[in-house]
C-alpha positions as CSV (number, residue, x, y, z in Angstrom):
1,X,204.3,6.3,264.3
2,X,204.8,9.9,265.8
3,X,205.8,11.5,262.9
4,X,203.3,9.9,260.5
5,X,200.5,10.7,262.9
6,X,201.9,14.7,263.2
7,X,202.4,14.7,259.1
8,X,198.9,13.6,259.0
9,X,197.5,15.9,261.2
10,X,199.6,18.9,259.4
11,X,198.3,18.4,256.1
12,X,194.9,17.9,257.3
13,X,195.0,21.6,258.6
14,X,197.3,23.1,256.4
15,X,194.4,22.5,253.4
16,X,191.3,22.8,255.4
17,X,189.0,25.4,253.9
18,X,186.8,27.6,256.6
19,X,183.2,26.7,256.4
20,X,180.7,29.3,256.3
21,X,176.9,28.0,257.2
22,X,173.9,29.9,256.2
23,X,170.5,30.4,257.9
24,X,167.6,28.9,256.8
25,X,164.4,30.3,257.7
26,X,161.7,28.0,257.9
27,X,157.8,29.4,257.6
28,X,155.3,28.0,259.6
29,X,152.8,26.8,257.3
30,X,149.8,27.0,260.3
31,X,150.6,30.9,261.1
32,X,152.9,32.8,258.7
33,X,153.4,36.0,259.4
34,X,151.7,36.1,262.6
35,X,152.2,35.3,266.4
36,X,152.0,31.4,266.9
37,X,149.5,30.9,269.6
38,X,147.2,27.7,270.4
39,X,144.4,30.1,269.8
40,X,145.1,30.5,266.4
41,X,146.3,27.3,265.7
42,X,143.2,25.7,266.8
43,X,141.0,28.0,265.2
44,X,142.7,27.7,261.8
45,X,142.4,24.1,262.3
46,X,138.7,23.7,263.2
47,X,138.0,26.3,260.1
48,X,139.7,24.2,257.8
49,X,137.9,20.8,258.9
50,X,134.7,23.2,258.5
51,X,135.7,23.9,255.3
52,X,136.2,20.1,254.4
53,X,133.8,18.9,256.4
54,X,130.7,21.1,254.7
55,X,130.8,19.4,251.0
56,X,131.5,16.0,252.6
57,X,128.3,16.5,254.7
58,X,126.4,17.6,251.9
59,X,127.4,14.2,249.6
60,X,127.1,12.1,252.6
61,X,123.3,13.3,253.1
62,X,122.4,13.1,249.6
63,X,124.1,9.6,249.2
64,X,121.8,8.6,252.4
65,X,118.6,10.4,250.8
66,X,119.5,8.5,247.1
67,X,120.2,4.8,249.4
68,X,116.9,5.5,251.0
69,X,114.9,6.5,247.9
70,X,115.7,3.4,246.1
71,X,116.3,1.2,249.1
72,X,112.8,0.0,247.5
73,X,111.2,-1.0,251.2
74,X,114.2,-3.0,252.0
75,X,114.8,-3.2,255.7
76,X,118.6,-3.6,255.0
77,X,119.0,-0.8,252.8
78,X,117.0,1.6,255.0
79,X,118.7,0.5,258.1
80,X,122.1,1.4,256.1
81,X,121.0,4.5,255.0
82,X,119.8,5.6,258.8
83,X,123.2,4.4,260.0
84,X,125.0,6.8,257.6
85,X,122.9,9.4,258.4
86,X,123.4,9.2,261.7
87,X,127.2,9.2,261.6
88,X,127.1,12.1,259.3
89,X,125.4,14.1,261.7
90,X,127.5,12.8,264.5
91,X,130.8,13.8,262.2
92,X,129.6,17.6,262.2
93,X,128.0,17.4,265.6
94,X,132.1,16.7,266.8
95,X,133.2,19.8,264.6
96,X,131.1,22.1,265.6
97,X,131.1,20.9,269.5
98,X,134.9,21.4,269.3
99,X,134.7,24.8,268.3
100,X,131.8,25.6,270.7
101,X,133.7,23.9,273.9
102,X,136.5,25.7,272.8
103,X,134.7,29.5,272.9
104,X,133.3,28.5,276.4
105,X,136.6,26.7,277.7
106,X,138.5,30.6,276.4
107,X,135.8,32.7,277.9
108,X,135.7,31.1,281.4
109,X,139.5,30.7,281.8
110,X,140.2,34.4,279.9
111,X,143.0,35.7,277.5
């Protein structure tokens, strides 16, 4: 059992090849090529849902305008069409609060 286990381990090291890793860099998709701080992480986020969040708004408000035009006096369809309204405004009334509170939360606590 000795010597099969000693063979074993011999040939296992006689042909064992050296292994030589790379590096792989990895690129932060939120900040390449710049410092990584929550400052600009946050900021980069709240532009982007700005950015997404400004057609959306637009479609939402003309979808509520279109509901309410043809909502033809129905109380239903007008009480829809304020409830979207309402939410839209609420979605970029979050958006733009977070960014605000931010600016204030930054100034009084400093760099």
């Amino acid at each position: 059992m000795m010597v099969r286990t000693a063979t074993l381990l011999t040939s296992v090291l006689a042909f064992a090849s050296p292994v030589h890793a790379q590096t792989v860099t990895i690129i932060n998709p939120l900040c390449p090529g710049s410092t990584c701080t929550f400052d600009v992480i946050f900021d980069r986020l709240t532009n982007y849902a700005l950015l997404v969040l400004g057609p959306i708004a637009v479609i939402i408000i003309l979808w509520v305008g279109f509901t309410y035009m043809t909502s033809g006096g129905s109380p239903e369809r007008i009480k829809q069409a304020h409830r979207a309204l309402l939410w839209a405004i609420v979605g970029i009334a979050i958006v733009l609060l977070a960014k605000g509170i931010y600016a204030i939360i930054k100034t009084v606590l400093g760099p």
